[in-house]
N, CA and C atoms of all chains as a GROMACS GRO file, in nm:
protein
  582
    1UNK      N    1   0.085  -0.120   0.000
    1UNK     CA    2   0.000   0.000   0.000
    1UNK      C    3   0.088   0.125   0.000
    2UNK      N    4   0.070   0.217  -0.114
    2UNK     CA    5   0.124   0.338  -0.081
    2UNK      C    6   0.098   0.393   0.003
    3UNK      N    7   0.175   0.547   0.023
    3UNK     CA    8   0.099   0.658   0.110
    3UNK      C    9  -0.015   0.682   0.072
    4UNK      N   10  -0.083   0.708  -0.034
    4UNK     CA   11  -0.188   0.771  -0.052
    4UNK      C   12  -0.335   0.694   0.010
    5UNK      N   13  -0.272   0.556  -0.067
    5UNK     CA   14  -0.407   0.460  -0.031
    5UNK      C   15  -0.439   0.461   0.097
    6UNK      N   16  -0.279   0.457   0.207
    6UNK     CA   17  -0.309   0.495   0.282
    6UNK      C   18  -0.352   0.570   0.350
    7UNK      N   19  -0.375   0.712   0.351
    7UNK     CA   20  -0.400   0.817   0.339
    7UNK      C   21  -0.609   0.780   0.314
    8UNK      N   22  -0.638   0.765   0.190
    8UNK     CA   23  -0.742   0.712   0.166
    8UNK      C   24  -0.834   0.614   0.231
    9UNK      N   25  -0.778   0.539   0.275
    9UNK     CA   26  -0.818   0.435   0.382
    9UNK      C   27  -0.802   0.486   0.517
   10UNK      N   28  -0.764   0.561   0.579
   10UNK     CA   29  -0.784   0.633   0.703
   10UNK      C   30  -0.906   0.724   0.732
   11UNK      N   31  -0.895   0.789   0.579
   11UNK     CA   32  -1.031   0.914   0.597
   11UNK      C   33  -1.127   0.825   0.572
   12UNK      N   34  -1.137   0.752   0.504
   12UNK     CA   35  -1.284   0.732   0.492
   12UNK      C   36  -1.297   0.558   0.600
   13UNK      N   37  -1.240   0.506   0.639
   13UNK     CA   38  -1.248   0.404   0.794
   13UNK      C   39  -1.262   0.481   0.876
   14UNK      N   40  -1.211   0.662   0.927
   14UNK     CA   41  -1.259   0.703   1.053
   14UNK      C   42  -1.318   0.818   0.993
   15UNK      N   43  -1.441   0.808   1.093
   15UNK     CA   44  -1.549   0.962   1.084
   15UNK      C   45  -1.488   1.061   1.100
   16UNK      N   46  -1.353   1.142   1.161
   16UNK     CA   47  -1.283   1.230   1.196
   16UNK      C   48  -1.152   1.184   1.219
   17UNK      N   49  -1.036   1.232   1.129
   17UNK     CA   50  -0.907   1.218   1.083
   17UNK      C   51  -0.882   1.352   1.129
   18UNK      N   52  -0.749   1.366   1.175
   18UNK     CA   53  -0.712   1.465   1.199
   18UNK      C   54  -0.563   1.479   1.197
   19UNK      N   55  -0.477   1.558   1.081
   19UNK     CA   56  -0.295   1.476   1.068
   19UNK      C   57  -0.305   1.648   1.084
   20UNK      N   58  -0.170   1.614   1.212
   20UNK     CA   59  -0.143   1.728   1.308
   20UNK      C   60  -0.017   1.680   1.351
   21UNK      N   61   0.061   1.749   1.410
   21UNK     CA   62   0.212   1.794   1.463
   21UNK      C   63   0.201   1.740   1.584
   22UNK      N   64   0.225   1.650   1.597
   22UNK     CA   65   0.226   1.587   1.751
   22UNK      C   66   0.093   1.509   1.805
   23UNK      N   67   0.069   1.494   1.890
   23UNK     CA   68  -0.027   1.425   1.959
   23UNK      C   69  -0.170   1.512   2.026
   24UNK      N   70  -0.300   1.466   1.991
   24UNK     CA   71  -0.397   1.555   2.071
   24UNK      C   72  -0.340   1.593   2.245
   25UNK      N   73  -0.273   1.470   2.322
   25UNK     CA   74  -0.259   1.496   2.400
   25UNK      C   75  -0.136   1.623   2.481
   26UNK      N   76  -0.004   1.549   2.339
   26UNK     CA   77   0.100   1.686   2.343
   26UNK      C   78   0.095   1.737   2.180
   27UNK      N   79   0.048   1.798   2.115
   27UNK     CA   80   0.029   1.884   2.012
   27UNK      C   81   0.187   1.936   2.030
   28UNK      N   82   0.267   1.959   1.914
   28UNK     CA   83   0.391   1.985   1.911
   28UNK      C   84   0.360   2.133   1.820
   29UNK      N   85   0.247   2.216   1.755
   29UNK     CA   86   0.235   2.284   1.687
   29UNK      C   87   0.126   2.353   1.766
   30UNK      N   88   0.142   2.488   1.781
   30UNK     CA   89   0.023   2.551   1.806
   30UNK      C   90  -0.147   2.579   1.696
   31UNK      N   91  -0.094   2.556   1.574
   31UNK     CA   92  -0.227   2.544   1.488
   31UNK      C   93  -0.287   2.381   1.504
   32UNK      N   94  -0.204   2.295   1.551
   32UNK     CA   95  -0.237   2.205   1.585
   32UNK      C   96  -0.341   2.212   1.664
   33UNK      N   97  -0.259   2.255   1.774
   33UNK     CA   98  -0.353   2.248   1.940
   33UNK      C   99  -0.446   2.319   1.885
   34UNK      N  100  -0.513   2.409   1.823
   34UNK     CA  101  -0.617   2.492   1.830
   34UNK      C  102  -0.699   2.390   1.752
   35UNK      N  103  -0.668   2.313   1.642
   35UNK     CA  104  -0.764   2.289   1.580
   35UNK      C  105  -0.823   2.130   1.690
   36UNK      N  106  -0.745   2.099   1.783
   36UNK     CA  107  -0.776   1.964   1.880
   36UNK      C  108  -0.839   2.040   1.961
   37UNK      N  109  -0.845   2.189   1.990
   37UNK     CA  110  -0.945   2.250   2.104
   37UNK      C  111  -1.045   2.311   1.993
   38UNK      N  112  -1.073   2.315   1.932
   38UNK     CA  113  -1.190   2.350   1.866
   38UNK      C  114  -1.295   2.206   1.854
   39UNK      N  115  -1.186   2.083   1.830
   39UNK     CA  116  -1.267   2.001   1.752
   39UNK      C  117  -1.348   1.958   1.966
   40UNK      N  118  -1.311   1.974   2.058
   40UNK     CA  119  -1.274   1.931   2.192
   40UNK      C  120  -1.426   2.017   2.222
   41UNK      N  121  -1.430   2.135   2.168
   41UNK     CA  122  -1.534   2.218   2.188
   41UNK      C  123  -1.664   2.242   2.148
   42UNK      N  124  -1.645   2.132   2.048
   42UNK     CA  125  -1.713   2.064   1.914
   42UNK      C  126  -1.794   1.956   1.973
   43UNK      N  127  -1.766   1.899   2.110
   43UNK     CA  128  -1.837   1.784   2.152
   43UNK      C  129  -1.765   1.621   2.122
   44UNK      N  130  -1.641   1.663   2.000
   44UNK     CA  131  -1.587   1.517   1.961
   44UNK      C  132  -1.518   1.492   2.054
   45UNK      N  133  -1.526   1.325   2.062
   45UNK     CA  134  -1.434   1.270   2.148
   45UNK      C  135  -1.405   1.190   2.137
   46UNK      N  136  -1.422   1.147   1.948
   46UNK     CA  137  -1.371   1.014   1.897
   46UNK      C  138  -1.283   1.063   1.751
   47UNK      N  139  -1.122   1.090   1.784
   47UNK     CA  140  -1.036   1.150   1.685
   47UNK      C  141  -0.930   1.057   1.608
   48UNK      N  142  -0.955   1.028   1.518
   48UNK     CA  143  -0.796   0.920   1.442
   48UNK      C  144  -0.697   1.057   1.361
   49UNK      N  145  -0.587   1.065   1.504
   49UNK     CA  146  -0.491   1.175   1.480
   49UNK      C  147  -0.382   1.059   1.461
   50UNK      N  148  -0.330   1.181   1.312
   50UNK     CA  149  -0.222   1.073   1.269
   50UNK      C  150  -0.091   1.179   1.278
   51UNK      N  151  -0.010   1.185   1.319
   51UNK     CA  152   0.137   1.287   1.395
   51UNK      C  153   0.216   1.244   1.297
   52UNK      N  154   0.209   1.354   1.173
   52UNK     CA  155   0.302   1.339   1.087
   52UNK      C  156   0.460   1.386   1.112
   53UNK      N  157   0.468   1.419   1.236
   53UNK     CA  158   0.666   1.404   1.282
   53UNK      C  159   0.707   1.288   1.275
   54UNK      N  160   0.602   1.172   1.258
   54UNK     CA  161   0.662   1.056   1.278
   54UNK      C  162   0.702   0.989   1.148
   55UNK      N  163   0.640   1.046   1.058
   55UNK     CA  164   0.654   0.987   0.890
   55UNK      C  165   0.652   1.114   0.808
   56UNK      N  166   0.778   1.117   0.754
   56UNK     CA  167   0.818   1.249   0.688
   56UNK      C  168   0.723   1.207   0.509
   57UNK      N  169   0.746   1.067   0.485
   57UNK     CA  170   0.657   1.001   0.353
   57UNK      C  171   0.519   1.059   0.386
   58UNK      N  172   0.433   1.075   0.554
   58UNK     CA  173   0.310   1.111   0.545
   58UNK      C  174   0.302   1.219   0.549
   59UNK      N  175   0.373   1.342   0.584
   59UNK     CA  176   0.424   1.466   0.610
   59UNK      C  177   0.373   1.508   0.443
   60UNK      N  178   0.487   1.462   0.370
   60UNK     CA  179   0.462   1.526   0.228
   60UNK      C  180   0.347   1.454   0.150
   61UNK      N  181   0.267   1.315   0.200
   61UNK     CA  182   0.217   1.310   0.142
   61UNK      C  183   0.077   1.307   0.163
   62UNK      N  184   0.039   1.367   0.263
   62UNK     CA  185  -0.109   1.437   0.309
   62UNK      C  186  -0.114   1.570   0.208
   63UNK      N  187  -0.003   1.641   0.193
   63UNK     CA  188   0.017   1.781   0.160
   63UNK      C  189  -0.062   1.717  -0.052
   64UNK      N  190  -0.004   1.643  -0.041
   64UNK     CA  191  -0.013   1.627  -0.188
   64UNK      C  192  -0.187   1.535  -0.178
   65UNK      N  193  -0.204   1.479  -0.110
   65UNK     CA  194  -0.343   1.410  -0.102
   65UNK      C  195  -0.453   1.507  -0.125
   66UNK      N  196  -0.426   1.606  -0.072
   66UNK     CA  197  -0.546   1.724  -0.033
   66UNK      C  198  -0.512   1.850  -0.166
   67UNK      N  199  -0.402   1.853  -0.207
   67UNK     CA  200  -0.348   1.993  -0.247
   67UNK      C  201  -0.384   2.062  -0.170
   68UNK      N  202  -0.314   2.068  -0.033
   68UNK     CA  203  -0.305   2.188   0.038
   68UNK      C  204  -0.149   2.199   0.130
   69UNK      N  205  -0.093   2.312   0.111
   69UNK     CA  206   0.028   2.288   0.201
   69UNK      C  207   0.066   2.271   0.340
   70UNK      N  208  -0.014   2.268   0.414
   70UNK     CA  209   0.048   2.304   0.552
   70UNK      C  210  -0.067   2.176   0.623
   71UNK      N  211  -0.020   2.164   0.731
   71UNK     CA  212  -0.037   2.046   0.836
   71UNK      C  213  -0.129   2.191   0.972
   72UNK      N  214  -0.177   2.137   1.058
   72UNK     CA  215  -0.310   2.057   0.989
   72UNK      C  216  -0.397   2.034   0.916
   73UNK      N  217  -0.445   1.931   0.906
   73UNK     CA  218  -0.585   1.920   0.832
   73UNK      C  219  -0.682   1.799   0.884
   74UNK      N  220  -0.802   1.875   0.880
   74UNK     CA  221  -0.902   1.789   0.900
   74UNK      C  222  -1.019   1.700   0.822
   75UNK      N  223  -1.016   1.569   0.841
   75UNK     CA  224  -1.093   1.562   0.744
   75UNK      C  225  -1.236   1.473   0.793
   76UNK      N  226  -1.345   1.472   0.766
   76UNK     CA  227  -1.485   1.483   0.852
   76UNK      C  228  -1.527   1.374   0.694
   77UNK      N  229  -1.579   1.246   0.719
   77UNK     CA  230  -1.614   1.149   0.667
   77UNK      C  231  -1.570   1.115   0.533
   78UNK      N  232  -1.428   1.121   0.509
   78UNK     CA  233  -1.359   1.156   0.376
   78UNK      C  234  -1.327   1.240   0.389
   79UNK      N  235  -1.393   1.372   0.355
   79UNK     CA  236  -1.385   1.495   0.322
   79UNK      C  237  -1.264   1.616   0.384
   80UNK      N  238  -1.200   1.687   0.320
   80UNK     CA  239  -1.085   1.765   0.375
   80UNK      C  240  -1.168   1.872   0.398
   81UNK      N  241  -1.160   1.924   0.505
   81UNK     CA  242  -1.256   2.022   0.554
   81UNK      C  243  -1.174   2.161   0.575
   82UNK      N  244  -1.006   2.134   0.580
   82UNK     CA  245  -0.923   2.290   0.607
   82UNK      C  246  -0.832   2.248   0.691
   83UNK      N  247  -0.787   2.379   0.729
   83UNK     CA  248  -0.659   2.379   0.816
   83UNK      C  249  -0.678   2.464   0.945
   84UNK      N  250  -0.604   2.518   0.996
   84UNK     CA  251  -0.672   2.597   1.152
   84UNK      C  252  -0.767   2.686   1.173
   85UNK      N  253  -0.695   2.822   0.989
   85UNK     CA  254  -0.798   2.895   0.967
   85UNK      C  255  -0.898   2.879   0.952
   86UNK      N  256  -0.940   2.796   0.843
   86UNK     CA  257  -1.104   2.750   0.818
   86UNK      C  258  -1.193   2.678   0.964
   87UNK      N  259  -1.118   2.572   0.966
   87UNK     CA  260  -1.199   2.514   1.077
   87UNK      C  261  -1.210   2.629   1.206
   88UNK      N  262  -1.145   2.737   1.254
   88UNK     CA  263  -1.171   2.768   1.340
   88UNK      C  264  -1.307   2.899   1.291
   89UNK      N  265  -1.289   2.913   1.168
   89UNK     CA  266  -1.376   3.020   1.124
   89UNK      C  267  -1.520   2.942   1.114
   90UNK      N  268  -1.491   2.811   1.072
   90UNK     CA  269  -1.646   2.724   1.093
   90UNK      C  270  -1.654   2.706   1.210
   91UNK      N  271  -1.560   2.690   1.336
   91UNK     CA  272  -1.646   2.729   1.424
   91UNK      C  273  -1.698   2.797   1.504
   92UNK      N  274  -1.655   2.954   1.451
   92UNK     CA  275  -1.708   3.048   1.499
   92UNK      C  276  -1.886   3.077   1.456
   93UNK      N  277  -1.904   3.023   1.285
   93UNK     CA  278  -1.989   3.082   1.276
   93UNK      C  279  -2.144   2.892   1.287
   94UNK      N  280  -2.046   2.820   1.316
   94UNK     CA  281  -2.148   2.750   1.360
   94UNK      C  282  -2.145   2.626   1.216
   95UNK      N  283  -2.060   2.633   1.150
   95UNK     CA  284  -2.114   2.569   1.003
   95UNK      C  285  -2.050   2.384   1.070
   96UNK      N  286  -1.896   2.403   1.183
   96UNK     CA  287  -1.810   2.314   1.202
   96UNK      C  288  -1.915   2.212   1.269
   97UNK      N  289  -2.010   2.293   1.376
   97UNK     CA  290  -2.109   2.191   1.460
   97UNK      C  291  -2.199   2.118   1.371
   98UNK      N  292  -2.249   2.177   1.257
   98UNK     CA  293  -2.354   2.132   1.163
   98UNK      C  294  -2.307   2.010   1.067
   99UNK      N  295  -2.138   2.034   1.049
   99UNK     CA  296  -2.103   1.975   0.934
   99UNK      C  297  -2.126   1.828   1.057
  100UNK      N  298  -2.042   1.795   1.188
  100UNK     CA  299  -2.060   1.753   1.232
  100UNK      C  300  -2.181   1.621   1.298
  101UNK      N  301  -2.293   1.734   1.287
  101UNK     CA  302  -2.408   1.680   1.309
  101UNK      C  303  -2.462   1.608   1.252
  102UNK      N  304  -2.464   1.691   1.065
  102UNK     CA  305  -2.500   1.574   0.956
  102UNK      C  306  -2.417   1.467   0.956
  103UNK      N  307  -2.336   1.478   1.008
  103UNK     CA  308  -2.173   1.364   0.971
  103UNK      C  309  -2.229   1.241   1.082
  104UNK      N  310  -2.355   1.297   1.201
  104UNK     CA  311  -2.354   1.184   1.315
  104UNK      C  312  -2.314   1.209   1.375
  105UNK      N  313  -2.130   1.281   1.389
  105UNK     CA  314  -2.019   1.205   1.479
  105UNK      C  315  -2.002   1.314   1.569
  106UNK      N  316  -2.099   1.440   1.610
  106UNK     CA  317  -2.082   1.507   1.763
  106UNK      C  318  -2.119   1.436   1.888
  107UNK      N  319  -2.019   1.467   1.976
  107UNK     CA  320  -2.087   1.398   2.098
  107UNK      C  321  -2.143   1.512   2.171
  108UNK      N  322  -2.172   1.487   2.293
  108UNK     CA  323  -2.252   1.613   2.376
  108UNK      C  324  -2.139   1.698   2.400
  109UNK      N  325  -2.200   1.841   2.375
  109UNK     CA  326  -2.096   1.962   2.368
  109UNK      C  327  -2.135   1.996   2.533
  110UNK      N  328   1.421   3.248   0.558
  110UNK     CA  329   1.359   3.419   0.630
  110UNK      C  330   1.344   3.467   0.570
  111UNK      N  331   1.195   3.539   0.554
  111UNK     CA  332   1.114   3.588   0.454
  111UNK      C  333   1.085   3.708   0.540
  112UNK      N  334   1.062   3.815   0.474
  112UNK     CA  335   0.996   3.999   0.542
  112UNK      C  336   0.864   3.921   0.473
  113UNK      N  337   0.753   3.992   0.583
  113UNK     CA  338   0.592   4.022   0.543
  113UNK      C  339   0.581   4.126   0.410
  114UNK      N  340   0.712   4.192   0.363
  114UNK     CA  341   0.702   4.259   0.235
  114UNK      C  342   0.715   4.163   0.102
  115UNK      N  343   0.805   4.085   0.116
  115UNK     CA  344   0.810   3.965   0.021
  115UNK      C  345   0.684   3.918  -0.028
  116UNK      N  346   0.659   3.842   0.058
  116UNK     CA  347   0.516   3.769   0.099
  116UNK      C  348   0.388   3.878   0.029
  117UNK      N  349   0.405   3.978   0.042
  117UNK     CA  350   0.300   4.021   0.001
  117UNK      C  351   0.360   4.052  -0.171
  118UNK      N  352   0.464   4.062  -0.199
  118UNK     CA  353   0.499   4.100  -0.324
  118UNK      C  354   0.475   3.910  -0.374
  119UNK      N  355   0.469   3.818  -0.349
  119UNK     CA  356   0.467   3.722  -0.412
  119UNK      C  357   0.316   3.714  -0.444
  120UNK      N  358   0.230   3.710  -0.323
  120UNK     CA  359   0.107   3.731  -0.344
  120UNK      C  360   0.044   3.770  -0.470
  121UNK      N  361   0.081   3.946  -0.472
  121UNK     CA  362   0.038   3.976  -0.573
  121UNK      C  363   0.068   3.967  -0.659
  122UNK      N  364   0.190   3.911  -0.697
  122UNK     CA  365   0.246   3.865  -0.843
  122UNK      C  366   0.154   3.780  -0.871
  123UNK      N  367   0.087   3.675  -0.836
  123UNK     CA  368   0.021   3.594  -0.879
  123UNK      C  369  -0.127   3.535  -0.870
  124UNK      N  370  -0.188   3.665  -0.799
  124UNK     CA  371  -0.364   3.688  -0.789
  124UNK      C  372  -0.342   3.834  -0.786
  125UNK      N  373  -0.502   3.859  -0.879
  125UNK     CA  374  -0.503   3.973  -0.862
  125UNK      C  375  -0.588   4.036  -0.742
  126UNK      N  376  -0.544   4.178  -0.694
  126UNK     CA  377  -0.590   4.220  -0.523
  126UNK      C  378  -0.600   4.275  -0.509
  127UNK      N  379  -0.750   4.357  -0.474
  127UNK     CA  380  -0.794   4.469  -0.437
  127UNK      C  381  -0.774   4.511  -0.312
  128UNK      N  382  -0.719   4.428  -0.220
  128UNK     CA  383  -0.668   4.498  -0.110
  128UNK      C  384  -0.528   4.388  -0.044
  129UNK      N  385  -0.463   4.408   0.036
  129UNK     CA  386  -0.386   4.341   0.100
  129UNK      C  387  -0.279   4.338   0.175
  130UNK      N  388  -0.286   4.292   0.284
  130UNK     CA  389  -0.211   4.325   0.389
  130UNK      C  390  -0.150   4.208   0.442
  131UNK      N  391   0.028   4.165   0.465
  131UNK     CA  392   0.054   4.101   0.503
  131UNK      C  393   0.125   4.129   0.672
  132UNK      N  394   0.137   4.050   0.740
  132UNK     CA  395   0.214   4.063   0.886
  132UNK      C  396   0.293   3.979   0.930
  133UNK      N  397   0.402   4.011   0.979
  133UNK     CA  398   0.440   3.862   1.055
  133UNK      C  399   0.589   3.892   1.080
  134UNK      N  400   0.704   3.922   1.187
  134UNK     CA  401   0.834   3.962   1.186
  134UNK      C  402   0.929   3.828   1.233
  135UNK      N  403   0.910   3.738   1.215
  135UNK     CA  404   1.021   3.649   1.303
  135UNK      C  405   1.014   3.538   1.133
  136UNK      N  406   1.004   3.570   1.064
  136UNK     CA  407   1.041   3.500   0.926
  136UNK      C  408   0.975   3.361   0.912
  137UNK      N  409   0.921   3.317   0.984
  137UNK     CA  410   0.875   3.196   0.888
  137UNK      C  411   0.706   3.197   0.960
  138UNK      N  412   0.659   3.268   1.050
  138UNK     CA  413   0.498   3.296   1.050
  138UNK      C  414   0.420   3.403   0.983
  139UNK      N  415   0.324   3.432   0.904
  139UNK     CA  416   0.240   3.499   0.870
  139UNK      C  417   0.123   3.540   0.882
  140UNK      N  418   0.042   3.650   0.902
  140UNK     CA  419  -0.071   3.644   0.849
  140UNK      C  420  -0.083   3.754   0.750
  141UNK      N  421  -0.228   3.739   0.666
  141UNK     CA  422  -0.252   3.828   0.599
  141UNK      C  423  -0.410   3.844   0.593
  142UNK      N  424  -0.427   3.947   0.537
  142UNK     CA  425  -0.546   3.970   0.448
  142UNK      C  426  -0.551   3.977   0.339
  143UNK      N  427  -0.654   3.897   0.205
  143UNK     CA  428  -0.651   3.926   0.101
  143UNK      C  429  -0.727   3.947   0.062
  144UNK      N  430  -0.762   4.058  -0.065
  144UNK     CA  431  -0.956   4.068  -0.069
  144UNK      C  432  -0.931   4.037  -0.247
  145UNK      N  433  -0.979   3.955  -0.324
  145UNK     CA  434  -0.983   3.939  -0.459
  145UNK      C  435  -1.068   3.934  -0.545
  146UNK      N  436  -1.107   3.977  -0.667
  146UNK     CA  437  -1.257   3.890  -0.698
  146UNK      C  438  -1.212   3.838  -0.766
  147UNK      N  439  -1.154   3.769  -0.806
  147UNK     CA  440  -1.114   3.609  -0.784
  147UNK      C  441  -1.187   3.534  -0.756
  148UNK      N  442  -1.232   3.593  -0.588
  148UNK     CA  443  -1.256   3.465  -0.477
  148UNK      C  444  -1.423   3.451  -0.484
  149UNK      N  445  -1.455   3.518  -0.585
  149UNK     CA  446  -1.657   3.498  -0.583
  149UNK      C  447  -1.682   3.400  -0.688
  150UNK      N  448  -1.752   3.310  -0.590
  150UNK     CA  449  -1.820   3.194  -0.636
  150UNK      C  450  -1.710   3.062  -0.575
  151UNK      N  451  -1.578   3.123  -0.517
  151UNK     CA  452  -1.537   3.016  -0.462
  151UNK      C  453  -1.568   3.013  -0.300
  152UNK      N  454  -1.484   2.875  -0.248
  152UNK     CA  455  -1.562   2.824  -0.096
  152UNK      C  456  -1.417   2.871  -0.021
  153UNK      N  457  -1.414   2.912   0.102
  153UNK     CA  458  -1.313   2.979   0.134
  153UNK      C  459  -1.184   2.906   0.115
  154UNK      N  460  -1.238   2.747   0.155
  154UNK     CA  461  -1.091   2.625   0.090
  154UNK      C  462  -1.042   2.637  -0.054
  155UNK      N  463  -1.140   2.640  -0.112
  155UNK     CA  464  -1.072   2.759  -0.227
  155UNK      C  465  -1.002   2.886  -0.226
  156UNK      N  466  -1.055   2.962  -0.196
  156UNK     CA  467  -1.011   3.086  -0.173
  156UNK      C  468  -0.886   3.058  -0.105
  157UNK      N  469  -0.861   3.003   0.011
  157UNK     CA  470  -0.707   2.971   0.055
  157UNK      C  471  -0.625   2.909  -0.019
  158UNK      N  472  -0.650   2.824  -0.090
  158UNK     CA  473  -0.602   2.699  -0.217
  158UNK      C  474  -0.508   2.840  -0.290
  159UNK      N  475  -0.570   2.964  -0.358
  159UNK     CA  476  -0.584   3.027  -0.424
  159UNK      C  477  -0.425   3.102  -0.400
  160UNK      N  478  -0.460   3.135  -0.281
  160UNK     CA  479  -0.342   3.233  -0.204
  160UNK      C  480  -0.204   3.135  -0.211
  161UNK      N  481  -0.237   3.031  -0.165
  161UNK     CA  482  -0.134   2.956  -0.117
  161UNK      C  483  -0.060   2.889  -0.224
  162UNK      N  484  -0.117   2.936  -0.327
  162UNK     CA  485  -0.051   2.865  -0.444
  162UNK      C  486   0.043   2.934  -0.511
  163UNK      N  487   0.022   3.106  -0.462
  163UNK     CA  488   0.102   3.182  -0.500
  163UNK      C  489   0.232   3.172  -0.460
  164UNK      N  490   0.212   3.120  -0.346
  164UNK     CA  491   0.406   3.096  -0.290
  164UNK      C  492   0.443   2.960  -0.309
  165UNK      N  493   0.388   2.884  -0.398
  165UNK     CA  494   0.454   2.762  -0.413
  165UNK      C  495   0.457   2.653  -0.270
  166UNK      N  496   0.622   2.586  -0.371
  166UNK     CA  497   0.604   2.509  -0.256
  166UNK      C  498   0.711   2.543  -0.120
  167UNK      N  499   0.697   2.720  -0.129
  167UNK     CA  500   0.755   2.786  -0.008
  167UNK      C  501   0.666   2.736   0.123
  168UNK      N  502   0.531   2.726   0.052
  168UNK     CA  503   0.409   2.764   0.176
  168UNK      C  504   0.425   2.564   0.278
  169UNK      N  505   0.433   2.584   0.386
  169UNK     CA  506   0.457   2.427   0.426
  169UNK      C  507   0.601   2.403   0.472
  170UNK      N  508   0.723   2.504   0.386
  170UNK     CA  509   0.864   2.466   0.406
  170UNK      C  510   0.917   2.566   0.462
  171UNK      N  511   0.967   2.673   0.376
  171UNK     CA  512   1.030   2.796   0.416
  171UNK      C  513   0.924   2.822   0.490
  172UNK      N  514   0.809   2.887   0.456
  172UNK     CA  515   0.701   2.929   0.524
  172UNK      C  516   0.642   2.811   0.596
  173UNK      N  517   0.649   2.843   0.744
  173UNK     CA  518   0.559   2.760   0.832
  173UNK      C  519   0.408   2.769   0.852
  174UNK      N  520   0.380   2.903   0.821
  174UNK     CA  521   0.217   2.926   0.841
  174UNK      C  522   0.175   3.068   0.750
  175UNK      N  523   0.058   3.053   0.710
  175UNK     CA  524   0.010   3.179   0.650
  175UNK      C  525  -0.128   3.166   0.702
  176UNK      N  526  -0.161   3.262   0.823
  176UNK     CA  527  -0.299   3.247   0.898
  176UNK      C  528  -0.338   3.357   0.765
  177UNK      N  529  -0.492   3.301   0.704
  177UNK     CA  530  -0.557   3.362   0.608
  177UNK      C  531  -0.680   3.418   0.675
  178UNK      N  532  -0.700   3.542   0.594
  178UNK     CA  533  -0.838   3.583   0.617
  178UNK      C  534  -0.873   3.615   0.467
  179UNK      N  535  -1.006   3.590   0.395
  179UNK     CA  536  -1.020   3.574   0.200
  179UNK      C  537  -1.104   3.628   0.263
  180UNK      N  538  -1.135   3.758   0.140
  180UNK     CA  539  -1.297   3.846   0.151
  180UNK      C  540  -1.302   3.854   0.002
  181UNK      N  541  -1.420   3.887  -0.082
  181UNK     CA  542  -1.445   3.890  -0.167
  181UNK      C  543  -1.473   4.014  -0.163
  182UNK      N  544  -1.438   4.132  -0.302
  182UNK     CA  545  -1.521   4.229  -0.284
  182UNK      C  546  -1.605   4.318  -0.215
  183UNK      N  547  -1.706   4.274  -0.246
  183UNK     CA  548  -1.841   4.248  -0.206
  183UNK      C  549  -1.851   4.252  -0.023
  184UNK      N  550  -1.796   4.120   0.039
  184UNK     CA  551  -1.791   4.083   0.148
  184UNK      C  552  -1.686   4.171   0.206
  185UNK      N  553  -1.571   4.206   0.195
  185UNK     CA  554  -1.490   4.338   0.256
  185UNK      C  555  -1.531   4.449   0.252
  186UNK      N  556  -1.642   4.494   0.183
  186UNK     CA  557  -1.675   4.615   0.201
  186UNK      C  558  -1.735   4.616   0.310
  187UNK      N  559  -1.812   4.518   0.334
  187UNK     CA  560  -1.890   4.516   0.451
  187UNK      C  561  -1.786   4.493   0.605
  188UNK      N  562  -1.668   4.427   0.584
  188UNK     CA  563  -1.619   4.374   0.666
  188UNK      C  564  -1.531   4.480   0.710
  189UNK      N  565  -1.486   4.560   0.638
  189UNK     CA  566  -1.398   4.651   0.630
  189UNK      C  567  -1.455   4.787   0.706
  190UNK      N  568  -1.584   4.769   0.694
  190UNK     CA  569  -1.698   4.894   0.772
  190UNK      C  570  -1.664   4.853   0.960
  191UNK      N  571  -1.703   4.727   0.944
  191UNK     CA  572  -1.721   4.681   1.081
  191UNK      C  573  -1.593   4.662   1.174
  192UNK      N  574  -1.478   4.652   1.117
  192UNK     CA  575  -1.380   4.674   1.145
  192UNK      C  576  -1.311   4.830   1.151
  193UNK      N  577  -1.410   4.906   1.098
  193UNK     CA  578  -1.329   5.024   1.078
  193UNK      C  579  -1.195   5.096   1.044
  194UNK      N  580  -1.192   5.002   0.928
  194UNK     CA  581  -1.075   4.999   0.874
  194UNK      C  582  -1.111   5.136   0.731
   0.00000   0.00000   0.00000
């Protein structure tokens, strides 16, 4: 299996993927941590975070999966949903809880 | 190590921009503002796609972050009121 498939087979086996700089628990990136306290604020509490410090092959090749450059990213039943900016702007205005909701996968906020 | 003047000169080399403002002094964080019409009819992951493509594949390496804010036209005028800018 390549990266990609792999890559492919992660988002769509977990309802919420999340490839970030370290660990939800120690986040090694601050756009990291924000987007694990947004998603935290969000009600989720079921996350498949994949810590691309650990695989420089997944590092570059999330970046190329999505065409987007930068780490994090989230992705909500397949789907690449953004990086700190977006997701934190969905959840200011409420779109992040909804996408959520239709998705099933909020727990109690 | 990049100046927030760069950054904004790359920018606009390669979208066009009715307004724009970049920030950021310690060389490899950013933010900016960009307002384009460009960006009407796209979804803001677009609209970032858009920006970020302008710096290649600086954005991720040299550049560690470019916190975005995309307004359209349209939508900065309004935004630009409320901000009092």
């Amino acid at each position: 299996m390549n990266v990609q498939e792999f890559i492919r087979e992660q988002v769509t086996t977990h309802p919420i993927v999340l490839f970030m700089k370290g660990t939800p628990q120690f986040p090694q990136c601050g756009f990291s941590a924000a987007v694990v306290q947004v998603l935290k604020q969000s009600g989720v509490t079921q996350v498949a975070a994949m810590n691309v410090l650990e695989s420089d092959e997944l590092r570059q090749g999330i970046k190329e999966y999505s065409n987007w450059p930068t780490i994090p990213q989230l992705y909500i039943n397949g789907e690449f949903v953004g990086g700190c900016d977006i997701v934190k702007e969905m959840f200011e205005n409420g779109e992040l809880q909804q996408m959520l909701a239709d998705a099933g996968v909020a727990g109690e906020a | 190590m990049f100046q927030a003047s760069e950054i904004k000169r790359l920018i606009m080399a390669g979208l066009q921009c009715d307004f724009i403002e970049v920030e950021g002094d310690d060389g490899v964080h950013f933010q900016a503002i960009v307002v384009s019409p460009v960006f009407d009819g796209m979804s803001t992951l677009n609209q970032h796609r858009a920006v970020k493509a302008t710096l290649g594949s600086l954005m991720g390496n040299e550049i560690h972050a470019l916190g975005l804010k995309t307004y359209t036209p349209a939508r900065w005028e309004v935004v630009r009121k409320e901000l009092d800018l």
